[in-house]
Each structure stands twice: as C-alpha cells, then as structure tokens.
N, C-alpha and C positions, 0 to 999 in steps of 0.2 A: 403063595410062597413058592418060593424059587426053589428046586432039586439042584444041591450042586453038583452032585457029580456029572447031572445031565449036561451042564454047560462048563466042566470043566474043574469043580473046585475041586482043586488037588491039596489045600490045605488049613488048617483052624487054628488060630492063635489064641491062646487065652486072655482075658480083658484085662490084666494087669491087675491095680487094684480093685478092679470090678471084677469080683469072682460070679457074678452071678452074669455075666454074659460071655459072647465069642465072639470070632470074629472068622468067619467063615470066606477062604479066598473062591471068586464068580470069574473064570478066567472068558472074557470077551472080544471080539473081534477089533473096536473101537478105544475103548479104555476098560482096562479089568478093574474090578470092586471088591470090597470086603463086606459082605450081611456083616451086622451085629445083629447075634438074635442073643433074647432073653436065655433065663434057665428052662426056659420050660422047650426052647427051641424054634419061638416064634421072632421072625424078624420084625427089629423096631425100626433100624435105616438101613443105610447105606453111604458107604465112603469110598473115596480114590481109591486103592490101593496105592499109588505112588505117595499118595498124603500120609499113609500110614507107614509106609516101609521106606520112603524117602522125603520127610518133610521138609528137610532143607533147600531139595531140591523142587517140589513139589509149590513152596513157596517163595522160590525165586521166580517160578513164571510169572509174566505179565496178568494182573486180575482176569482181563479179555481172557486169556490162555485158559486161565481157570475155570471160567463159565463156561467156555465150550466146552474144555474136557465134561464137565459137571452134566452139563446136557447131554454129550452123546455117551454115556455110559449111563444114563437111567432112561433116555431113550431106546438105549440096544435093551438096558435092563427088563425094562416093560413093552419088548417086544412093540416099538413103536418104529415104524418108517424113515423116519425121517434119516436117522444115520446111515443107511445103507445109500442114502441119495436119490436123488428125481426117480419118480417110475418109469420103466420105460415104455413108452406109448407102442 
C-alpha cells in the first residue's frame, strides 16, 4: 500500500453513498489517481483522478487517450519503468 503523503496526496473525498470507503488523492508526475480504500483503510483500486473530478471531460477523450492514461498512471503507480521512458544506456 501506497503512503500518500509520500507521493503527494494532499486530499480525501468521501465515497458518497459509499460511506464505508475514500478516496484518497496520489498526486503523480504522469497522471495523478484517487486509492479507494475500504474502512479499514486498505486499498481496493484505483481511478483517474480526471475520471473522478472531471468525467465529462475525462470521457470525451478518445478510448486510445484513455488506455494510455490508464497505463501510465498505475505504471508510475507501481513504481514500474516504463513511464518515465527508454533507460538510458
């Protein structure tokens, strides 16, 4: 589980009807995300944050647009390579 304040999360929404989760903001270099953790405060996913705070916008992009976002935001999420681009030799 991810520590937000380490990478930035300056803020928590409540789940709406869903009183027993949050929604915790991952602010990231790529695309920034929202954990939803349970009550107990373990994370079950992860979302855009533009999906959640601008859906209209968020699904006006092209599907392609969507998958890549989707990719390099749980790429950077999980500390995977690939978003930051080729290594340099």
């Amino acid at each position: 589980m991810k520590d937000p304040a380490k990478k930035g999360g300056d803020q928590t929404l409540p789940g709406g009807d869903n009183d027993d989760v949050q929604f915790v903001f991952v602010r990231q270099e790529s695309v920034s995300v929202y954990e939803v953790r349970d009550s107990v405060g373990d994370v079950v996913s992860i979302v855009i944050a533009e999906g959640v705070d601008e859906p209209e916008q968020f699904r006006a992009r092209p599907v392609a647009e969507q998958d890549a976002m989707k990719m390099l935001a749980l790429d950077e999420y999980y500390n995977g390579s690939k978003w930051e681009g080729p290594a340099e030799v």
